[in-house]
Jmol script that loads the backbone (N, CA, C; Angstrom):
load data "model"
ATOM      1  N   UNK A   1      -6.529 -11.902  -0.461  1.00  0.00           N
ATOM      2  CA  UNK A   1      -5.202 -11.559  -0.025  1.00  0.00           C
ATOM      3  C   UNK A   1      -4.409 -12.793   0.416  1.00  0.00           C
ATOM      4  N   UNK A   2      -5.114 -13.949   0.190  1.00  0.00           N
ATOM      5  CA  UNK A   2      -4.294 -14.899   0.739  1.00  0.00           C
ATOM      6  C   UNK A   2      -2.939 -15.389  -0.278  1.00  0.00           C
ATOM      7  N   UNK A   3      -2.811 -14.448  -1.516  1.00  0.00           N
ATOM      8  CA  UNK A   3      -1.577 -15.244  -2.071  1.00  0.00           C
ATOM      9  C   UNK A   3      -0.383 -13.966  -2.007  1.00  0.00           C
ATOM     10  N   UNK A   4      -0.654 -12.790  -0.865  1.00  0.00           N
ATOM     11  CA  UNK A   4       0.470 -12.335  -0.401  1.00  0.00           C
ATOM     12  C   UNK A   4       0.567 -11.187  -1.576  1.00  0.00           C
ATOM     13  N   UNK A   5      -0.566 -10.566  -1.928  1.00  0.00           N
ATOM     14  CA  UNK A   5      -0.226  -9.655  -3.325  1.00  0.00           C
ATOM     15  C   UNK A   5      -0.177  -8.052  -2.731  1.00  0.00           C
ATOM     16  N   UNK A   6       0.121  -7.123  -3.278  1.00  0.00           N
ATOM     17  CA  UNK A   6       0.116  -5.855  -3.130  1.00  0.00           C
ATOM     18  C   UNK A   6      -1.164  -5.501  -3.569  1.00  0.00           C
ATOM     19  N   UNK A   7      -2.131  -4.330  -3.460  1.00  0.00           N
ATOM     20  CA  UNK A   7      -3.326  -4.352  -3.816  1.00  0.00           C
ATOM     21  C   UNK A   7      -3.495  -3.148  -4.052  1.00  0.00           C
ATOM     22  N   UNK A   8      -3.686  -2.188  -4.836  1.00  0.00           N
ATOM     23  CA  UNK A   8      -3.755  -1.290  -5.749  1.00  0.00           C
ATOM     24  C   UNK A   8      -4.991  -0.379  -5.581  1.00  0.00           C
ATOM     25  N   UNK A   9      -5.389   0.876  -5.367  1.00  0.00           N
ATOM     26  CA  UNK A   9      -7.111   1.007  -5.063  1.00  0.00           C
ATOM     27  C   UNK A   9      -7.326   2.555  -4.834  1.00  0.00           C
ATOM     28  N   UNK A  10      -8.225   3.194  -5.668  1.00  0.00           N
ATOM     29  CA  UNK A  10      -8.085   4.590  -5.368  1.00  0.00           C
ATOM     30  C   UNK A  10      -9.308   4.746  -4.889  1.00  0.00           C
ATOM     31  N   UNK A  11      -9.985   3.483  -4.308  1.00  0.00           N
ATOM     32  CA  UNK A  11     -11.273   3.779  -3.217  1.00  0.00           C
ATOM     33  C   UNK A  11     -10.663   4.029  -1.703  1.00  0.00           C
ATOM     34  N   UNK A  12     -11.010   5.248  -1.142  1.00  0.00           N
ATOM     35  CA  UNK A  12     -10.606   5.881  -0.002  1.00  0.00           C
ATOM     36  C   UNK A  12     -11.443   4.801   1.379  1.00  0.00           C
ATOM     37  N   UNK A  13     -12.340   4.307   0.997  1.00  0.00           N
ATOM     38  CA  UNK A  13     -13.014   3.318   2.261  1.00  0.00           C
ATOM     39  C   UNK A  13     -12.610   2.401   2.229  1.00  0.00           C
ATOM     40  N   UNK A  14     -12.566   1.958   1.033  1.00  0.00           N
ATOM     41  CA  UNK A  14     -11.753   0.321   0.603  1.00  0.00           C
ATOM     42  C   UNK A  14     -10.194   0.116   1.519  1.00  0.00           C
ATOM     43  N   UNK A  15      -9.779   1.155   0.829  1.00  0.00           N
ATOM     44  CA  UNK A  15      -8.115   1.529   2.055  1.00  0.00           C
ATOM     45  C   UNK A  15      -8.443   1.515   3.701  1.00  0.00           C
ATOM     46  N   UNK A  16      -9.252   2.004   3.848  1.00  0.00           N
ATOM     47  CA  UNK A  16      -9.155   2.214   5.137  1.00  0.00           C
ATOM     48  C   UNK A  16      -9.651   0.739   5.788  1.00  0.00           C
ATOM     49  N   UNK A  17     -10.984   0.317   4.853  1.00  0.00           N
ATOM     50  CA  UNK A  17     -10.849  -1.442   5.679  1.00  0.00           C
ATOM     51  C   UNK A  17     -10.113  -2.390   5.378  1.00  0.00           C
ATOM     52  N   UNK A  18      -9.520  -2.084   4.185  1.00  0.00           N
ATOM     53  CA  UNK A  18      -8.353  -3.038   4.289  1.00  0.00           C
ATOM     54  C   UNK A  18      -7.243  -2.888   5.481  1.00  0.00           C
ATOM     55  N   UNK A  19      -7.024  -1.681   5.911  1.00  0.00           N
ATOM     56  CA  UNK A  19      -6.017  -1.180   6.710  1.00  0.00           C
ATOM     57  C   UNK A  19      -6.078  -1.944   8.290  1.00  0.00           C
ATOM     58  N   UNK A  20      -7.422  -1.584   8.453  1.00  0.00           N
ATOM     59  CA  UNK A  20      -8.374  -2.258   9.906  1.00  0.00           C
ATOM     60  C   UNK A  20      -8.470  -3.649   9.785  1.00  0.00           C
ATOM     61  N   UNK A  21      -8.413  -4.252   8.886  1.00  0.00           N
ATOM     62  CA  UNK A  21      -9.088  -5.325   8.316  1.00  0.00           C
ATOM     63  C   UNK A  21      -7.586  -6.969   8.898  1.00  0.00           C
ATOM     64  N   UNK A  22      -6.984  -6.464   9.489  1.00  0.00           N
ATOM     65  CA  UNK A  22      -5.939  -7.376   9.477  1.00  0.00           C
ATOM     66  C   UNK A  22      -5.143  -8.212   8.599  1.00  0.00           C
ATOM     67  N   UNK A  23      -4.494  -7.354   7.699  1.00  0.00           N
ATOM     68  CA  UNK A  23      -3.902  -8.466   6.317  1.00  0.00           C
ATOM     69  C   UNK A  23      -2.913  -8.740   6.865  1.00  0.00           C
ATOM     70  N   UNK A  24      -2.283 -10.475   6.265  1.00  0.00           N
ATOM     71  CA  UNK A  24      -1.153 -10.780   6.587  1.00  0.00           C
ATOM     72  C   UNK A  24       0.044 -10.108   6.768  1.00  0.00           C
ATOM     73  N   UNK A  25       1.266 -10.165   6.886  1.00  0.00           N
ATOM     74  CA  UNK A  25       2.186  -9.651   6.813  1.00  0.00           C
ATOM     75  C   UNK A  25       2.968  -9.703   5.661  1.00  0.00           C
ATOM     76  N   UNK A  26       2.586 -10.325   4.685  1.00  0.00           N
ATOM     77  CA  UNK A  26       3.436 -10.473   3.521  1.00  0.00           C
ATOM     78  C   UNK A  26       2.432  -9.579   2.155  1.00  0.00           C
ATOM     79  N   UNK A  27       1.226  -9.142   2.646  1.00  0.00           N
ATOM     80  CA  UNK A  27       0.212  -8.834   2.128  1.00  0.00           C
ATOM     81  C   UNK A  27       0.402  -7.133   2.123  1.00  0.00           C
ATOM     82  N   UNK A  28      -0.263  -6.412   1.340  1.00  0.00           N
ATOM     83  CA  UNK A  28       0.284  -4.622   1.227  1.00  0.00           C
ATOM     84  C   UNK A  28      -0.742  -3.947   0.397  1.00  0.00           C
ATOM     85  N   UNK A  29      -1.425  -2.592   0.820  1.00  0.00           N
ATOM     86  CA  UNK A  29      -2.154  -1.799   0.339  1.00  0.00           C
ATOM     87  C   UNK A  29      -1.814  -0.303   0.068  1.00  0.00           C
ATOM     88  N   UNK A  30      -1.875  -0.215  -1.528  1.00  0.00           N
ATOM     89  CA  UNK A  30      -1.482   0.591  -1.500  1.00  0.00           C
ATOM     90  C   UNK A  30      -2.838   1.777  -2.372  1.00  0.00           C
ATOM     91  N   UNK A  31      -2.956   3.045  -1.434  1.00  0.00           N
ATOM     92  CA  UNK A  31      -3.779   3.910  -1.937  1.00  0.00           C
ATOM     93  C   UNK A  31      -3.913   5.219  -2.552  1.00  0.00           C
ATOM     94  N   UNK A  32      -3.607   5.224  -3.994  1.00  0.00           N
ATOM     95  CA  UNK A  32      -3.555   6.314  -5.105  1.00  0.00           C
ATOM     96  C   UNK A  32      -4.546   7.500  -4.523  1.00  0.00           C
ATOM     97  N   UNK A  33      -4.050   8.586  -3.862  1.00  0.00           N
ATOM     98  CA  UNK A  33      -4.729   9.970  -4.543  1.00  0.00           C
ATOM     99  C   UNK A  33      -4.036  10.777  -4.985  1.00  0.00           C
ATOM    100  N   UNK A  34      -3.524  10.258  -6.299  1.00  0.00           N
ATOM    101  CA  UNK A  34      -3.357  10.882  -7.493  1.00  0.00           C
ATOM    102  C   UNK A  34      -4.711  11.223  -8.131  1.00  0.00           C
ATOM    103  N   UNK A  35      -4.996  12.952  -8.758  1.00  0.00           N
ATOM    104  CA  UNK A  35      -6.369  12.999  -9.462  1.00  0.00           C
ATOM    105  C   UNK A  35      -6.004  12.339 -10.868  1.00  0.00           C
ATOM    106  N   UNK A  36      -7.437  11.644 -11.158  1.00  0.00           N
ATOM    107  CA  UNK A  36      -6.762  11.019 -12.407  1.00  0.00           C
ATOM    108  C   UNK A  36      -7.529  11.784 -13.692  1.00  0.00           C
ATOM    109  N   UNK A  37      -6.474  12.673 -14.035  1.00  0.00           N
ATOM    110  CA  UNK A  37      -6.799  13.911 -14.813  1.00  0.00           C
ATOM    111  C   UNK A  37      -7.214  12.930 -16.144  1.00  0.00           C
ATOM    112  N   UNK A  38      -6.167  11.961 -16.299  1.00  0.00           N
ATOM    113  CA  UNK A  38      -6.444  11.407 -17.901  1.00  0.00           C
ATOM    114  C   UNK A  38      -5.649  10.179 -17.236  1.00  0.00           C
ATOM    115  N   UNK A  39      -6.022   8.562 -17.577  1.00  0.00           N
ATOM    116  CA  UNK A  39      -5.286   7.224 -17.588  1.00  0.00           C
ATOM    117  C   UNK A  39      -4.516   7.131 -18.173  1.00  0.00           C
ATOM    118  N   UNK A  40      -4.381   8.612 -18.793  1.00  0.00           N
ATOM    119  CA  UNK A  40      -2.211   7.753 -19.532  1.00  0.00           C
ATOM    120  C   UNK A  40      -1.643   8.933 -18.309  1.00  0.00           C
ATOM    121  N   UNK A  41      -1.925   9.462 -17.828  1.00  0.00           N
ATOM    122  CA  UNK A  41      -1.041  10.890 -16.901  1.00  0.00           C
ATOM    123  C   UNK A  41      -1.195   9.820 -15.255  1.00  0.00           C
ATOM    124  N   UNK A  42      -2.249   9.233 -15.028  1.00  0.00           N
ATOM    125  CA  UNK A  42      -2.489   8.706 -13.691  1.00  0.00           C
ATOM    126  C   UNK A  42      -1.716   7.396 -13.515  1.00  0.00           C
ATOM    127  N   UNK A  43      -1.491   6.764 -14.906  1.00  0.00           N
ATOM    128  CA  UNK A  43      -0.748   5.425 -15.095  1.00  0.00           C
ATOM    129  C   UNK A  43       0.573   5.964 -15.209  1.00  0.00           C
ATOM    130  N   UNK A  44       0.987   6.584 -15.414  1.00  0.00           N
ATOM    131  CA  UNK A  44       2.306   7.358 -15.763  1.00  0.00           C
ATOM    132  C   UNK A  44       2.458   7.811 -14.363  1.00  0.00           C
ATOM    133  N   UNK A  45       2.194   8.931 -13.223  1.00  0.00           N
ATOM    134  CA  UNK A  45       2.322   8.978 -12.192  1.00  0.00           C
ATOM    135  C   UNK A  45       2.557   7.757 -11.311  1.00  0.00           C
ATOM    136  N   UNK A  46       1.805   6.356 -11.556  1.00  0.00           N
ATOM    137  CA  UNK A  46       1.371   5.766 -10.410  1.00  0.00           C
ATOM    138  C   UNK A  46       2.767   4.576 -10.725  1.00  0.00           C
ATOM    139  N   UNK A  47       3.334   4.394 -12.079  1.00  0.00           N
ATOM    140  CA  UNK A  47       4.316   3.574 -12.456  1.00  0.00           C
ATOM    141  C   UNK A  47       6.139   4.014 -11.909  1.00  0.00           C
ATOM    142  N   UNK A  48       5.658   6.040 -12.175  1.00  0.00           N
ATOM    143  CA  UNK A  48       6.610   6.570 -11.283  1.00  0.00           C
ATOM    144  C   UNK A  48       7.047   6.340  -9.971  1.00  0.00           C
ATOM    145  N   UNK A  49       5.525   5.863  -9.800  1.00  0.00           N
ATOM    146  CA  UNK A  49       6.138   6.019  -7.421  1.00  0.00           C
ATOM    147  C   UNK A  49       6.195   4.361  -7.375  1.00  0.00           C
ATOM    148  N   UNK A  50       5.866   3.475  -8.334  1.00  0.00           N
ATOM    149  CA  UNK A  50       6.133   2.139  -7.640  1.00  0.00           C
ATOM    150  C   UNK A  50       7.227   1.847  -7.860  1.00  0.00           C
ATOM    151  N   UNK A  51       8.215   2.719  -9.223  1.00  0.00           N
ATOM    152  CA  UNK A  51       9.294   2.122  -9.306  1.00  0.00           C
ATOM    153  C   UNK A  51      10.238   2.842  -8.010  1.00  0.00           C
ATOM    154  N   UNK A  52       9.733   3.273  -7.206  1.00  0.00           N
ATOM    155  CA  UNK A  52      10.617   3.510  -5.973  1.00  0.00           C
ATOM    156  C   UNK A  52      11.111   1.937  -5.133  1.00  0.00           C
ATOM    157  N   UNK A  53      12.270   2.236  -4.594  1.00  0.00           N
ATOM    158  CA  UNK A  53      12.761   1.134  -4.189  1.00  0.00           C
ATOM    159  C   UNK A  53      11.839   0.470  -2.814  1.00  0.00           C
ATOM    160  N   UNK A  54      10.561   1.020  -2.797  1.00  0.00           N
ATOM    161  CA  UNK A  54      10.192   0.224  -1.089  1.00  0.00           C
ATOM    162  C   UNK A  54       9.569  -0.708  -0.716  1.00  0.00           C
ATOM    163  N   UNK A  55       9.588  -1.513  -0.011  1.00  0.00           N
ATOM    164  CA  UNK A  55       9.206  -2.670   0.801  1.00  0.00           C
ATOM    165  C   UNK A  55       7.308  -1.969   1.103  1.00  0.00           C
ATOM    166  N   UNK A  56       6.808  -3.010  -0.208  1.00  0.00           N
ATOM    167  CA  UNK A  56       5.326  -2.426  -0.038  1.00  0.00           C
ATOM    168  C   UNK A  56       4.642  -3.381   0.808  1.00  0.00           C
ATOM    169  N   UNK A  57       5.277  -4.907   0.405  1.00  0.00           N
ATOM    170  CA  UNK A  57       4.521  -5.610   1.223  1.00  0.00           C
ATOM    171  C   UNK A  57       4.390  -5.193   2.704  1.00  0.00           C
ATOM    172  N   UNK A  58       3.679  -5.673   3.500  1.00  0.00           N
ATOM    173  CA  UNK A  58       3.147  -5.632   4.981  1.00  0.00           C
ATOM    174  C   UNK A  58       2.932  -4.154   5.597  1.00  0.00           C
ATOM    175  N   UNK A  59       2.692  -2.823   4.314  1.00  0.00           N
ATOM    176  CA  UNK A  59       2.710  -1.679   4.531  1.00  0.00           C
ATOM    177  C   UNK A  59       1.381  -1.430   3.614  1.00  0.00           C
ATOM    178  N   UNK A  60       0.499  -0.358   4.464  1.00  0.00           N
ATOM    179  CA  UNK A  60      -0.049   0.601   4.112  1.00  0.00           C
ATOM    180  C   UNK A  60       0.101   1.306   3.315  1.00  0.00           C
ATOM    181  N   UNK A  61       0.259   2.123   1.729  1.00  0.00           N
ATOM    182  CA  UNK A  61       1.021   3.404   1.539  1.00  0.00           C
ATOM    183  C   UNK A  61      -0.079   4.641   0.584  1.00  0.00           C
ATOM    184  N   UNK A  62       0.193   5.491   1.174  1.00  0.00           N
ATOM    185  CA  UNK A  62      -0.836   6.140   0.097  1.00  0.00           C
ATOM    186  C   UNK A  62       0.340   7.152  -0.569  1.00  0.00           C
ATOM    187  N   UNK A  63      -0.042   7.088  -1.630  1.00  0.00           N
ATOM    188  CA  UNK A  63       0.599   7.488  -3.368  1.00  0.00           C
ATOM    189  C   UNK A  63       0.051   9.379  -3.304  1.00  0.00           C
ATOM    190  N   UNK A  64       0.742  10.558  -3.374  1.00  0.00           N
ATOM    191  CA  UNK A  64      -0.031  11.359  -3.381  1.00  0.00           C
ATOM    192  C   UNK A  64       0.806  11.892  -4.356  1.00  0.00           C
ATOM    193  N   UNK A  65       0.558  13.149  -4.821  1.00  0.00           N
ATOM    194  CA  UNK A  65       1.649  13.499  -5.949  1.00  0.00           C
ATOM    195  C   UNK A  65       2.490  14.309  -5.160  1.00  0.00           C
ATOM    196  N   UNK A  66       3.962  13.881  -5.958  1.00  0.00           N
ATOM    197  CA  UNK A  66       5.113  14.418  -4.972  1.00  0.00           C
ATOM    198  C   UNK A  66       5.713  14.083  -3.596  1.00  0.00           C
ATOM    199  N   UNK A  67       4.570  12.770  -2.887  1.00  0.00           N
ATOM    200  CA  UNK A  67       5.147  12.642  -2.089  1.00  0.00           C
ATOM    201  C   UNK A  67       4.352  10.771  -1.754  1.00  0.00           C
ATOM    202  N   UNK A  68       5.146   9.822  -1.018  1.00  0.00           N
ATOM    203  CA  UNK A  68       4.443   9.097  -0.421  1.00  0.00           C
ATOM    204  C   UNK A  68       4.672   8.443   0.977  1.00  0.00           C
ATOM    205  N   UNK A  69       3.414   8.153   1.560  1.00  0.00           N
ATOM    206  CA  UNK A  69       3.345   7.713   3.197  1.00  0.00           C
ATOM    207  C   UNK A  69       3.374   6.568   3.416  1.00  0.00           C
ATOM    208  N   UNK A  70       4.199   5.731   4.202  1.00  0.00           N
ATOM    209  CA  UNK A  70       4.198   4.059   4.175  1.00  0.00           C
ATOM    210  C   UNK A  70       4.466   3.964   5.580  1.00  0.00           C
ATOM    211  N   UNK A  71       3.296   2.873   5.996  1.00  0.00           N
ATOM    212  CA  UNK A  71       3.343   2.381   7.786  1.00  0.00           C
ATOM    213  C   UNK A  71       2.794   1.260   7.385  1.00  0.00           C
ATOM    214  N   UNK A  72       3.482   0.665   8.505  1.00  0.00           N
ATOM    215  CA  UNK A  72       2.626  -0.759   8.314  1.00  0.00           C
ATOM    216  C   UNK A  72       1.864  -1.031   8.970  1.00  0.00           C
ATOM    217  N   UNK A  73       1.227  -2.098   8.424  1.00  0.00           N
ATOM    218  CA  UNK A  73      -0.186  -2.966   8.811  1.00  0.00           C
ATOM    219  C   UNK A  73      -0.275  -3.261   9.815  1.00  0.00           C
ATOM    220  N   UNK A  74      -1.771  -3.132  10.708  1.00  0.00           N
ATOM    221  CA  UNK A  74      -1.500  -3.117  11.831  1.00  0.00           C
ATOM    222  C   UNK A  74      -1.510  -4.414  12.045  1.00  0.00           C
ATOM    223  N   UNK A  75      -0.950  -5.228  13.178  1.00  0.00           N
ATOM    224  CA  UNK A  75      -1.485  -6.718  12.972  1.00  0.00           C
ATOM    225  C   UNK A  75      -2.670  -7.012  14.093  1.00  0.00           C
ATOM    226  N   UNK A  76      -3.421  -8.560  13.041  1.00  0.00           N
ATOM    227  CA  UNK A  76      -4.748  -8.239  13.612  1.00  0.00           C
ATOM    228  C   UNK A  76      -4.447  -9.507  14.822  1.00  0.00           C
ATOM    229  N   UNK A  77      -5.247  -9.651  15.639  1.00  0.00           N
ATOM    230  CA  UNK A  77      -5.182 -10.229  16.912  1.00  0.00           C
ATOM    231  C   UNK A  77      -5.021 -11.922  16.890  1.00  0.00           C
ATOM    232  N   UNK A  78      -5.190 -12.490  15.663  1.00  0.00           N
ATOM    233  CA  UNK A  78      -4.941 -13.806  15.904  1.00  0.00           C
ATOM    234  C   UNK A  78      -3.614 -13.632  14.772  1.00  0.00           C
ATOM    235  N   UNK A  79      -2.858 -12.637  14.337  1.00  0.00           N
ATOM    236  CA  UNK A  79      -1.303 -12.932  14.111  1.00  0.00           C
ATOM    237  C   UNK A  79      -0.496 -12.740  14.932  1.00  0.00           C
ATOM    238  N   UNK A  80      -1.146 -12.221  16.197  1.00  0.00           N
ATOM    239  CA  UNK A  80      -0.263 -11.724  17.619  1.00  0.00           C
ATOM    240  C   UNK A  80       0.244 -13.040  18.175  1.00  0.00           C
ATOM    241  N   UNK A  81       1.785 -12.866  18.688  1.00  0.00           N
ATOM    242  CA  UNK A  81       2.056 -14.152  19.213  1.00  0.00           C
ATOM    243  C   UNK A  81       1.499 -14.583  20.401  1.00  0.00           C
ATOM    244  N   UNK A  82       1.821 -15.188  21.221  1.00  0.00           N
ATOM    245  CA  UNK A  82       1.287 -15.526  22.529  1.00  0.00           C
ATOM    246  C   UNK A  82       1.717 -14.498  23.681  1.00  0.00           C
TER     247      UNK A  82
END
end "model"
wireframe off; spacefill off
backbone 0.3
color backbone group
């Protein structure tokens, strides 16, 4: 995560330690439970919700169908200021 990327992942534990895990602030996870009935219907869903206009970096978001949740990252204790 150090080159500030959005990160993509329909592992439900993976999300959650990334979430705990303290990523930068320019850094963003985002977690598909979309069922992926077929990879042209799940790629097709998942191209739908990114072309939404939102600020993914330094946010959490999970992708669900019909709807999505975005909070941000919590910050971890040595990005806290003084």
């Amino acid at each position: 995560m150090d080159e500030g990327r959005v990160l993509l992942t329909q592992d439900k534990d993976f999300g959650e330690l990334a979430y705990r895990g303290g990523l930068p602030a320019e850094c963003g996870v985002i977690l598909s439970r979309i069922p992926p009935e077929t990879p042209v219907l799940l790629a097709s869903a998942l191209a739908g919700a990114l072309e939404n206009p939102l600020d993914w970096a330094g946010h959490f978001a999970v992708i669900e169908p019909g709807r999505i949740r975005l909070r941000p990252l919590p910050v971890s204790p040595d990005q806290a200021g003084p």
